[in-house]
C-alpha atoms as an extended CHARMM CRD file, in Angstrom:
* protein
*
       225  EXT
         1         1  UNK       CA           -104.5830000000      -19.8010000000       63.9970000000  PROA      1               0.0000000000
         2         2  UNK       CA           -103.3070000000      -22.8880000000       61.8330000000  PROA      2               0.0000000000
         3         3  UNK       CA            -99.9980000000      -22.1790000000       60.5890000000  PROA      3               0.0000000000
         4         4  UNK       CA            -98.2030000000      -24.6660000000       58.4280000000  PROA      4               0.0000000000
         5         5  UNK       CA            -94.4040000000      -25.2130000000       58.7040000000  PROA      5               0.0000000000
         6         6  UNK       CA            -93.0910000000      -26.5820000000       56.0070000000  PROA      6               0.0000000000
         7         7  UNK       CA            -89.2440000000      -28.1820000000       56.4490000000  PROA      7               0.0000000000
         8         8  UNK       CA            -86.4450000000      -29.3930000000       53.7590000000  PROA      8               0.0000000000
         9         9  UNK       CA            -85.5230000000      -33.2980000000       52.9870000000  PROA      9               0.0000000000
        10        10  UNK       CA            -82.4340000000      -32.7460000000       51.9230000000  PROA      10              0.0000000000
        11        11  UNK       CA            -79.4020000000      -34.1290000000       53.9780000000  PROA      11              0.0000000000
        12        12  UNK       CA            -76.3130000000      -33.9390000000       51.5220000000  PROA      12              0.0000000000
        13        13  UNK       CA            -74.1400000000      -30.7860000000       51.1830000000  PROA      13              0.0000000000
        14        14  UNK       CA            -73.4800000000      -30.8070000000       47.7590000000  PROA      14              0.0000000000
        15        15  UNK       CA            -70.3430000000      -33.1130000000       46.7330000000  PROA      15              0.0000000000
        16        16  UNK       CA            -68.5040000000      -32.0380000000       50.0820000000  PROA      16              0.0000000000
        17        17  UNK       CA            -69.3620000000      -35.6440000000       51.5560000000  PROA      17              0.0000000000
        18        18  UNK       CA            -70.8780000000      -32.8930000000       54.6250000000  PROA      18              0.0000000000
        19        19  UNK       CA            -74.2900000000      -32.8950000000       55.3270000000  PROA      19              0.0000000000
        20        20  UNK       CA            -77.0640000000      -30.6390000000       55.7070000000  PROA      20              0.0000000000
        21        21  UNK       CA            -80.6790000000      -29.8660000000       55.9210000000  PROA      21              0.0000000000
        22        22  UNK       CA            -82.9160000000      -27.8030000000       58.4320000000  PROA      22              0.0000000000
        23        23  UNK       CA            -81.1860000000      -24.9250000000       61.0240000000  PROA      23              0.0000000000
        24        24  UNK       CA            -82.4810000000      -25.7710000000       64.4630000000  PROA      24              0.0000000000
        25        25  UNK       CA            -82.9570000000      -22.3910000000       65.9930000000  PROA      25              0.0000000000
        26        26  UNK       CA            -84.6530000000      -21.6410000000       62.5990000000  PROA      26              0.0000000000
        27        27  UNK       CA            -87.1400000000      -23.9700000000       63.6400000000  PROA      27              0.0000000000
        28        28  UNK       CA            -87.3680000000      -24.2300000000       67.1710000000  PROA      28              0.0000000000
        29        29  UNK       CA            -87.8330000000      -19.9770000000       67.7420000000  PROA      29              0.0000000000
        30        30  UNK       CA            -90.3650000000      -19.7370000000       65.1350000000  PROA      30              0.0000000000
        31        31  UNK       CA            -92.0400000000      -23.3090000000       66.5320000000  PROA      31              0.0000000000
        32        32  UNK       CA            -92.4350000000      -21.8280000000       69.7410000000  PROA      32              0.0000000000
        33        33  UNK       CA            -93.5660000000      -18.3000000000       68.7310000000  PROA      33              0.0000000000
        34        34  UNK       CA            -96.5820000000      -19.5850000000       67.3910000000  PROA      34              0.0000000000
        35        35  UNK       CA            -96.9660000000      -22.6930000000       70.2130000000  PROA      35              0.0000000000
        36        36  UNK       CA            -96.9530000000      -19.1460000000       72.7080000000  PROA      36              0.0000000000
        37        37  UNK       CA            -99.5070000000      -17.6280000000       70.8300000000  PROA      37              0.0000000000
        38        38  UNK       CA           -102.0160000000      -20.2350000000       70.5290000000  PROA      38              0.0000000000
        39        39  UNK       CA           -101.5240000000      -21.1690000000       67.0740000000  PROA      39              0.0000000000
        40        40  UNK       CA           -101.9010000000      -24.7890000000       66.2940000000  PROA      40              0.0000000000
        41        41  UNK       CA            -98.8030000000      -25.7400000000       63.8410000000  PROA      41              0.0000000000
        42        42  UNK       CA            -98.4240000000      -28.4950000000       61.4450000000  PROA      42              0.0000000000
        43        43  UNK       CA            -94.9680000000      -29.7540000000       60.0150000000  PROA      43              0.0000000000
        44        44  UNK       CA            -94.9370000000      -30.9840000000       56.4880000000  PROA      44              0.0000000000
        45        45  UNK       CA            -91.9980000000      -31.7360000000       54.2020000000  PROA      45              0.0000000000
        46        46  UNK       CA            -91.1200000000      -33.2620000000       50.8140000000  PROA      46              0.0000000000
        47        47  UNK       CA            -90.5930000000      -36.8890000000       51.9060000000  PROA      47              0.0000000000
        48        48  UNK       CA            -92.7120000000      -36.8780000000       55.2210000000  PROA      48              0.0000000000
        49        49  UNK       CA            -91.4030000000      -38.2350000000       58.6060000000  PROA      49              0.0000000000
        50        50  UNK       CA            -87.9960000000      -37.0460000000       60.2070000000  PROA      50              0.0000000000
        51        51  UNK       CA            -86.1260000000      -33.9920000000       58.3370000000  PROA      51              0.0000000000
        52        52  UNK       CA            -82.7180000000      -33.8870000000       58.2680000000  PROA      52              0.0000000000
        53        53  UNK       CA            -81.2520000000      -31.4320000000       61.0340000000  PROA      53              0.0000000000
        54        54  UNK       CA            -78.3340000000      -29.7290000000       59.5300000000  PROA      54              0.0000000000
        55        55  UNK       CA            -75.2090000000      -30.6610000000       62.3970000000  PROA      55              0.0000000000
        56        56  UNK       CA            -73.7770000000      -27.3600000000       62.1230000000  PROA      56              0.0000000000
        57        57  UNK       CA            -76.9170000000      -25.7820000000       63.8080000000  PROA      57              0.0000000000
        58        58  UNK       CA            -76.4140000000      -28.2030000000       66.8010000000  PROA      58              0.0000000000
        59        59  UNK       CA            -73.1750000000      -27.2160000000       67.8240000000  PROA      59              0.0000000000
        60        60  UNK       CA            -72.5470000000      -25.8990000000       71.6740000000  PROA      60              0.0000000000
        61        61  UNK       CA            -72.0370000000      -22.2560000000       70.2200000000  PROA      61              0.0000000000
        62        62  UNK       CA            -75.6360000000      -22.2650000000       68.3270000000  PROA      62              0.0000000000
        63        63  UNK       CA            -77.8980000000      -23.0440000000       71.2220000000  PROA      63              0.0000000000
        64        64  UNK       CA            -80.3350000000      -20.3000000000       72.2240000000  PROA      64              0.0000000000
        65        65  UNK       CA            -83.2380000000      -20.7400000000       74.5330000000  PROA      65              0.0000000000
        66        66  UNK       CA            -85.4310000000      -21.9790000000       72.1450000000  PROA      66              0.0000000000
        67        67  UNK       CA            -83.2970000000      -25.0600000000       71.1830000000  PROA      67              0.0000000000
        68        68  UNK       CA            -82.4810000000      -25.8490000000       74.7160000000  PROA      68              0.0000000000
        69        69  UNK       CA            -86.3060000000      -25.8530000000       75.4190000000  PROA      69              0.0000000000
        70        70  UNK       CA            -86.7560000000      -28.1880000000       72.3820000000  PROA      70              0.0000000000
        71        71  UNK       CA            -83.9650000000      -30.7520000000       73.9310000000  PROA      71              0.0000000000
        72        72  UNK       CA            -86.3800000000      -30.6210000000       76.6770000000  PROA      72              0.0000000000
        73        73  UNK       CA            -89.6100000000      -30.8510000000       74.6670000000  PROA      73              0.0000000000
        74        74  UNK       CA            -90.4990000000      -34.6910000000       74.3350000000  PROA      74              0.0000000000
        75        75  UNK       CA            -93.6050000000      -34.0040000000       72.4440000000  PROA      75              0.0000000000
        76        76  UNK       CA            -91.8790000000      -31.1620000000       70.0830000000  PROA      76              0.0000000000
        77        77  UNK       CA            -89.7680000000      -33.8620000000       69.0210000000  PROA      77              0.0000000000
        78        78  UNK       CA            -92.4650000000      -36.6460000000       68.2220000000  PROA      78              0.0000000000
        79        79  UNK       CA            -93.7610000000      -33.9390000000       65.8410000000  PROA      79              0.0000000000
        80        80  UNK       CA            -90.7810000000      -33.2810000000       64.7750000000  PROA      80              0.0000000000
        81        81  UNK       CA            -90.0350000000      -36.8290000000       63.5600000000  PROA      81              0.0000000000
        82        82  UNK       CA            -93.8920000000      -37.5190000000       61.9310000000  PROA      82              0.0000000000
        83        83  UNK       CA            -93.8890000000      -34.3900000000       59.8600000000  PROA      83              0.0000000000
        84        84  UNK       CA            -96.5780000000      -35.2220000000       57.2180000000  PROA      84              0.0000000000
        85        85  UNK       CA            -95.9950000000      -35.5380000000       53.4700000000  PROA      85              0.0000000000
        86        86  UNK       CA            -95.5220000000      -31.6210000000       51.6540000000  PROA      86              0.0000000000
        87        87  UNK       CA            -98.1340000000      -33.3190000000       48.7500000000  PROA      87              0.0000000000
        88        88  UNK       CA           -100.8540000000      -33.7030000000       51.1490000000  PROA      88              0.0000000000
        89        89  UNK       CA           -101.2490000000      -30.4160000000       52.8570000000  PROA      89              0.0000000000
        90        90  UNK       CA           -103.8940000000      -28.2400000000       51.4430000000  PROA      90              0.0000000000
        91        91  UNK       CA           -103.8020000000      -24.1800000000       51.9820000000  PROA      91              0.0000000000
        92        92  UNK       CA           -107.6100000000      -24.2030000000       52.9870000000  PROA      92              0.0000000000
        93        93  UNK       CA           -106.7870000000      -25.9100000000       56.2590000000  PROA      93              0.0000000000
        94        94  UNK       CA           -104.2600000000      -23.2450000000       57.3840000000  PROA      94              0.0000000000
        95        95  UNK       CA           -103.7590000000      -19.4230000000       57.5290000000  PROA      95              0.0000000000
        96        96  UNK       CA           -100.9430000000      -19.3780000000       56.6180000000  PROA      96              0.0000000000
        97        97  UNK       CA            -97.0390000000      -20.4380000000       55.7390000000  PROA      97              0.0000000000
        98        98  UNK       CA            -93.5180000000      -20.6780000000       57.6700000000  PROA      98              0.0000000000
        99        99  UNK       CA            -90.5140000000      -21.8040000000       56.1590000000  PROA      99              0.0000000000
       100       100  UNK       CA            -87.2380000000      -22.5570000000       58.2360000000  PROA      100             0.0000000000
       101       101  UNK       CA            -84.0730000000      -22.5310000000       56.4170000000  PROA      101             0.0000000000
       102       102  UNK       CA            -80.9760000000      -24.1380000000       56.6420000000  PROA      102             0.0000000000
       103       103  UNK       CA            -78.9460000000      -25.0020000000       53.2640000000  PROA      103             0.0000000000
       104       104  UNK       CA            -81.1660000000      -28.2660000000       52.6200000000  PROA      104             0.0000000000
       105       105  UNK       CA            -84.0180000000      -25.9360000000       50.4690000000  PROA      105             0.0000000000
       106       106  UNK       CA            -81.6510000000      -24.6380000000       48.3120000000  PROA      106             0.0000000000
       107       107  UNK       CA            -81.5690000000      -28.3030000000       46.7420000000  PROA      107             0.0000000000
       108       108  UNK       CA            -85.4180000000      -29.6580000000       46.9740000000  PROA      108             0.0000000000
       109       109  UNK       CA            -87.8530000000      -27.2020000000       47.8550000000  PROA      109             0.0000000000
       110       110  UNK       CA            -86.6290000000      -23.9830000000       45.8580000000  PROA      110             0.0000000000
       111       111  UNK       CA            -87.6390000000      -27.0140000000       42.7580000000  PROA      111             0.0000000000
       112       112  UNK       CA            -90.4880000000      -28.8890000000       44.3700000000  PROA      112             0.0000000000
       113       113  UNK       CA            -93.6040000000      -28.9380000000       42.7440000000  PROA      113             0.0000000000
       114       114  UNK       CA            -95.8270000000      -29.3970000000       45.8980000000  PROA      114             0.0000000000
       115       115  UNK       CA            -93.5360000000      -25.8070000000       47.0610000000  PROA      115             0.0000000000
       116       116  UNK       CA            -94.0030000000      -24.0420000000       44.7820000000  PROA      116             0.0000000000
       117       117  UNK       CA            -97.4540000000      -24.5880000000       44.0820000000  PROA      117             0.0000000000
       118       118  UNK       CA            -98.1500000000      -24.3590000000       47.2850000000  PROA      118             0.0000000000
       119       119  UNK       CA            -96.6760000000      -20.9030000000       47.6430000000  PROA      119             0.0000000000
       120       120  UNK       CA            -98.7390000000      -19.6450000000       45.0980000000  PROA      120             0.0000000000
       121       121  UNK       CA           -101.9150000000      -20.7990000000       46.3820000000  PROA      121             0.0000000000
       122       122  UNK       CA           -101.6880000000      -19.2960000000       49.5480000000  PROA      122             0.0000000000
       123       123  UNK       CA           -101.2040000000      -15.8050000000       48.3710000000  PROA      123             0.0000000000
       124       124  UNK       CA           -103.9220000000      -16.3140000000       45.5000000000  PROA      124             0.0000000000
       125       125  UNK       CA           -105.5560000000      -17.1210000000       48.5380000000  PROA      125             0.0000000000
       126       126  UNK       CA           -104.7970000000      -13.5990000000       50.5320000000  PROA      126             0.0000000000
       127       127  UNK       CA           -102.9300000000      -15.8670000000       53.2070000000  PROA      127             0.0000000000
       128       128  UNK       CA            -99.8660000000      -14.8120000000       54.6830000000  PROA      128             0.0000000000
       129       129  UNK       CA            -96.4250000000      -16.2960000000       53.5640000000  PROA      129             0.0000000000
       130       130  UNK       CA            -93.1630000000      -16.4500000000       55.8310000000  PROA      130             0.0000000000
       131       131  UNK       CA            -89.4390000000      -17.2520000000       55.3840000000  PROA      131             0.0000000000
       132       132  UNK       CA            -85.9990000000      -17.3190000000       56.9360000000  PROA      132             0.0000000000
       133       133  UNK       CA            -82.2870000000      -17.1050000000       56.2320000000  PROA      133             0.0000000000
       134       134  UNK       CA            -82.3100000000      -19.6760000000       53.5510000000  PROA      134             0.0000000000
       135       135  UNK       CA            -85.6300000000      -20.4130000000       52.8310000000  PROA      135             0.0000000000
       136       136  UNK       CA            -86.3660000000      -17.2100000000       50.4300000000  PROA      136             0.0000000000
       137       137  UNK       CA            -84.7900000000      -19.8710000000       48.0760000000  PROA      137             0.0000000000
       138       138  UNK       CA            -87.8320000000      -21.6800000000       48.4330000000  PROA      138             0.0000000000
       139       139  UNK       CA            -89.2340000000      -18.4080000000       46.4480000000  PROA      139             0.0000000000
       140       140  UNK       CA            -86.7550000000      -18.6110000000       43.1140000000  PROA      140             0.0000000000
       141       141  UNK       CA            -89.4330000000      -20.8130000000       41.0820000000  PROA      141             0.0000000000
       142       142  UNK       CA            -92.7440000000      -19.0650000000       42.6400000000  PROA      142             0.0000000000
       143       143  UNK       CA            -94.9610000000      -17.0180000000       39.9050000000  PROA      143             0.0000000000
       144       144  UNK       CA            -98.2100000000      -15.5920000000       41.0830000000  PROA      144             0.0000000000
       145       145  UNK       CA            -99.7900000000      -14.2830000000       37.7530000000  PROA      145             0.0000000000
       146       146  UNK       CA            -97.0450000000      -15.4650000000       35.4020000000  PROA      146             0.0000000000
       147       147  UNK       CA            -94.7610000000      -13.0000000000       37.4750000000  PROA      147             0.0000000000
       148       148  UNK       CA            -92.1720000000      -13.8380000000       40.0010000000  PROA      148             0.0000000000
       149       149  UNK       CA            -93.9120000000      -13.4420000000       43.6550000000  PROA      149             0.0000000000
       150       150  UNK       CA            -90.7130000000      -11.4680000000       44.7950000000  PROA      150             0.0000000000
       151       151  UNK       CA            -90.9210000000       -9.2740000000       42.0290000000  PROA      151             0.0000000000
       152       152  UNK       CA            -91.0560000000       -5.4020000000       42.7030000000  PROA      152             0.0000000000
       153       153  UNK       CA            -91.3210000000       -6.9200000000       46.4840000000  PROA      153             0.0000000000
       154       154  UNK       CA            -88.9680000000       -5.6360000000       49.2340000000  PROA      154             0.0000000000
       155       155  UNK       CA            -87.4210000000       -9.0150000000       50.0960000000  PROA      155             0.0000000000
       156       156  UNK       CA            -84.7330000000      -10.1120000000       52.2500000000  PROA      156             0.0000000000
       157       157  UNK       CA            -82.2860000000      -13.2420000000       52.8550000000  PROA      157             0.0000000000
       158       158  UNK       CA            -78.8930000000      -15.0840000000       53.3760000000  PROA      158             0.0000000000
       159       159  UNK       CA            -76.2410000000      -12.3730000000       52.0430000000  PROA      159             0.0000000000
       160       160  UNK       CA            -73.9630000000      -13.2170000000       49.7500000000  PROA      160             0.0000000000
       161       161  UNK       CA            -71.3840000000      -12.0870000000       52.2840000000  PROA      161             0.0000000000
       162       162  UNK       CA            -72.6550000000      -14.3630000000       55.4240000000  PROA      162             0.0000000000
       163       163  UNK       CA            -72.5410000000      -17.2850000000       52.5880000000  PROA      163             0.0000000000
       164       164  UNK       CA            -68.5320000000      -16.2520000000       52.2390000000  PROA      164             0.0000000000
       165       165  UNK       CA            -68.2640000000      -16.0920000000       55.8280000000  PROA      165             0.0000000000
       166       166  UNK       CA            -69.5160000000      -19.9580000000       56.1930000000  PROA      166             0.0000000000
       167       167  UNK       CA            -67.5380000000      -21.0930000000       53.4750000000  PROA      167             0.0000000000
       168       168  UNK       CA            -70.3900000000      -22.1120000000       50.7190000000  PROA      168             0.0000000000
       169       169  UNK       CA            -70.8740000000      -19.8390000000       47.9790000000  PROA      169             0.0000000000
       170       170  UNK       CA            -69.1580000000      -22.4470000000       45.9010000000  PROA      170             0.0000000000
       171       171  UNK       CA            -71.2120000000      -25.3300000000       47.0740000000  PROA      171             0.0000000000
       172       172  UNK       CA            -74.3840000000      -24.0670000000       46.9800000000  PROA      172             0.0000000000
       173       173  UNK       CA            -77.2290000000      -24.3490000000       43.5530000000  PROA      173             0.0000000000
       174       174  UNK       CA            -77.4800000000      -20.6810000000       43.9650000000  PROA      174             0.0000000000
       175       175  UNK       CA            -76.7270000000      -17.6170000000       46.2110000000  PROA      175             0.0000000000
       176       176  UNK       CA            -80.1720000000      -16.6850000000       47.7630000000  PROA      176             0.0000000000
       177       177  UNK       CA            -79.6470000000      -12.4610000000       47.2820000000  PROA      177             0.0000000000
       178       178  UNK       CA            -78.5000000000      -13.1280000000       43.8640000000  PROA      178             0.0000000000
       179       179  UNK       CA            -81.8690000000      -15.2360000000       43.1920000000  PROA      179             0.0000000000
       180       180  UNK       CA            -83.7000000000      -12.6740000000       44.7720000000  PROA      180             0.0000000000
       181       181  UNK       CA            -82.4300000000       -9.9170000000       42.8800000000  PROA      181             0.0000000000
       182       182  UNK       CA            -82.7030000000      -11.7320000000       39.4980000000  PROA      182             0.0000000000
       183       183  UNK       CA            -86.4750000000      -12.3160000000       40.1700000000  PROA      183             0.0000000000
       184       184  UNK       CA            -86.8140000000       -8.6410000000       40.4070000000  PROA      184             0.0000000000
       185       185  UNK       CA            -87.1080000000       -8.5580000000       44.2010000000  PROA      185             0.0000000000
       186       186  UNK       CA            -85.7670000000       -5.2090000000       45.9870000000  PROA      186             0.0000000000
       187       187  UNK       CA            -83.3360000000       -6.5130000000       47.8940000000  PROA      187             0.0000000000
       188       188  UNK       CA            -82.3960000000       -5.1940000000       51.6400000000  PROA      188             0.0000000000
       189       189  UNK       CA            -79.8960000000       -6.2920000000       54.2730000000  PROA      189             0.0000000000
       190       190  UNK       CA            -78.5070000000       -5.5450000000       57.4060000000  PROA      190             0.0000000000
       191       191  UNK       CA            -74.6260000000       -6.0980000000       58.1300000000  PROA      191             0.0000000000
       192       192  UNK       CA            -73.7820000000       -9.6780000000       58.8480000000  PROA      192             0.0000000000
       193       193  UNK       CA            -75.2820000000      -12.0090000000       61.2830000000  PROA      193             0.0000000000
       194       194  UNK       CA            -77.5810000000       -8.8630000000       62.2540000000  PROA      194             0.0000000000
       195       195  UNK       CA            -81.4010000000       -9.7080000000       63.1310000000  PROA      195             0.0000000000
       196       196  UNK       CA            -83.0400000000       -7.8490000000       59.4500000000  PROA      196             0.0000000000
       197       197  UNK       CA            -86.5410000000       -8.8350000000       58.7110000000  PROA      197             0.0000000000
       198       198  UNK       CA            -89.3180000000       -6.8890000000       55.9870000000  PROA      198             0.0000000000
       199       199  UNK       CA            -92.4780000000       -7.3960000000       55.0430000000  PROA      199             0.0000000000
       200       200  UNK       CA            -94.1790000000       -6.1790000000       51.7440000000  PROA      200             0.0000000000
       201       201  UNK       CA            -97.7410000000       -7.3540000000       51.4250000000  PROA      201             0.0000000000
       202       202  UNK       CA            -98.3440000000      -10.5580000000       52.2290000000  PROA      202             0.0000000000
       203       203  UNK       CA            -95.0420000000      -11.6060000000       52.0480000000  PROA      203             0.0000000000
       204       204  UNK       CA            -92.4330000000      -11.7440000000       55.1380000000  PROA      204             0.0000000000
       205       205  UNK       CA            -88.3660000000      -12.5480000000       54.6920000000  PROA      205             0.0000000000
       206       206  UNK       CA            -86.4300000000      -13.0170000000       57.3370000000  PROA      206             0.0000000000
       207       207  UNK       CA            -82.0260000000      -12.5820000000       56.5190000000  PROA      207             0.0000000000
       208       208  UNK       CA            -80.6280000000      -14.7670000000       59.1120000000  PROA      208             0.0000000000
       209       209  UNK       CA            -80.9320000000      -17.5480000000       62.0140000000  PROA      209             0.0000000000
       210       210  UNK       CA            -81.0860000000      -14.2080000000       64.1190000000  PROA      210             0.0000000000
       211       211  UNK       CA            -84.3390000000      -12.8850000000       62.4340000000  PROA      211             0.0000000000
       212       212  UNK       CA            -85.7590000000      -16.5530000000       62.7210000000  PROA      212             0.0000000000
       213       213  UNK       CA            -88.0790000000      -15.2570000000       65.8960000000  PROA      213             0.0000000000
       214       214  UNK       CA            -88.7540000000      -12.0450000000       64.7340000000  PROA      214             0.0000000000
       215       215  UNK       CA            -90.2790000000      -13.2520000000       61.4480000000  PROA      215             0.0000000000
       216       216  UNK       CA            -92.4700000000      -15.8080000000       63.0170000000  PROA      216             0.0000000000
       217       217  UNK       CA            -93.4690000000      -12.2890000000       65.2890000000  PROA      217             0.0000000000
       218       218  UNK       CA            -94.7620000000      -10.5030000000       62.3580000000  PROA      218             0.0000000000
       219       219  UNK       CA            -96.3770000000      -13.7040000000       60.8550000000  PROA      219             0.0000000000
       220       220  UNK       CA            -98.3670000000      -13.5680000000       64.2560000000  PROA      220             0.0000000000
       221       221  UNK       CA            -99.1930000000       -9.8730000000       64.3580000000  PROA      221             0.0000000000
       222       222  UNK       CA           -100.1080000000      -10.4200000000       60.8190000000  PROA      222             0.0000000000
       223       223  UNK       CA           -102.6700000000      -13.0510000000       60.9530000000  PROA      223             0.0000000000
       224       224  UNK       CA           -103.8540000000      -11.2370000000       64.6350000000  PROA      224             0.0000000000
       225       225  UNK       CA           -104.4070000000       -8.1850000000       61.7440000000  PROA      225             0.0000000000
């Protein structure tokens, strides 16, 4: 298995002077769900090298075993900090997608070209596509036969209410379940903070850092078919 993970560039939080980018356990569950299962991984993003880790995912009260055994992991963090450039990966070398979230894709990768085309081209391409918490966002510009890929899909992401609850609906481009919903998607959620993760086809959303293992889970079983 070669799964591609594909991470944000984007460090500011809007005009709050904060900043942002990639949720760690969003990463590191997911990274090691598919290191366990013999997957080889790949880590591309929009401007190459070190993505931004967003601070508030690095706090004492967000560590789970996953990011303590990446503050551990010497070579999970070289590959971390070389992830290649998002305009040179090509869908024929992997099997399929993962996207972390974290606020940063909101800003560059629910616009970016190399994204969104990728997207596409892996489910032209019958491959499996994956996303977390934020990263449905990713989804808002993706059209797979001039219709939006979430379209008549059963999708899932960040609520509207868990945006509330961390204080951002007015910082944020866009709210990710009102995105979804606009682009047709059918739109399911479990209460706040709750793991919630569906899959419709080739497509798998995950709502929350809490769902961040059991997506990459399904991505597995999925490509294991």
């Amino acid at each position: 298995m070669n799964i591609l993970m594909v991470l944000t560039s984007h460090d500011r939080l809007g005009d709050t002077g904060k900043k942002t980018g990639f949720w760690l356990e969003e990463f590191a569950a997911p990274y090691y769900a598919f290191l366990d299962a013999g997957a080889n991984v790949t880590l591309a993003s929009p401007a190459g090298g070190q993505p931004p880790l967003d601070p508030s995912s690095d706090t004492e009260d967000t560590q789970t075993k996953d990011t303590k055994r990446f503050k551990d992991d010497k070579e999970a963090q070289e590959h971390l900090a070389n992830t290649k450039k998002l305009a040179d990966m090509k869908v024929e070398d992997f099997d399929s997608v993962f996207y972390p979230g974290g606020h940063g894709p909101l800003w560059d990768l629910a616009v970016d070209k190399n994204s969104i085309e990728l997207i596409e081209n892996f489910v032209k391409q019958d491959k499996p596509v994956a996303f977390v918490c934020h990263a449905p966002g990713a989804l808002k510009n993706v059209k797979v036969d001039g219709e939006y890929l979430v379209k008549g899909k059963t999708v899932t992401g960040f609520t509207n209410s868990e945006e509330e609850a961390v204080g951002l609906t007015d910082v944020v481009p866009f709210l990710v379940e009102d995105v979804l919903k606009a682009n047709g998607g059918n739109y399911e959620k479990a209460a706040d903070w709750e793991e919630f993760v569906v899959e419709d086809g080739l497509l798998i959303t995950g709502q929350n850092p809490a769902s961040s293992e059991e997506a990459a889970k399904r991505l597995i079983n999925k490509l294991k078919g």
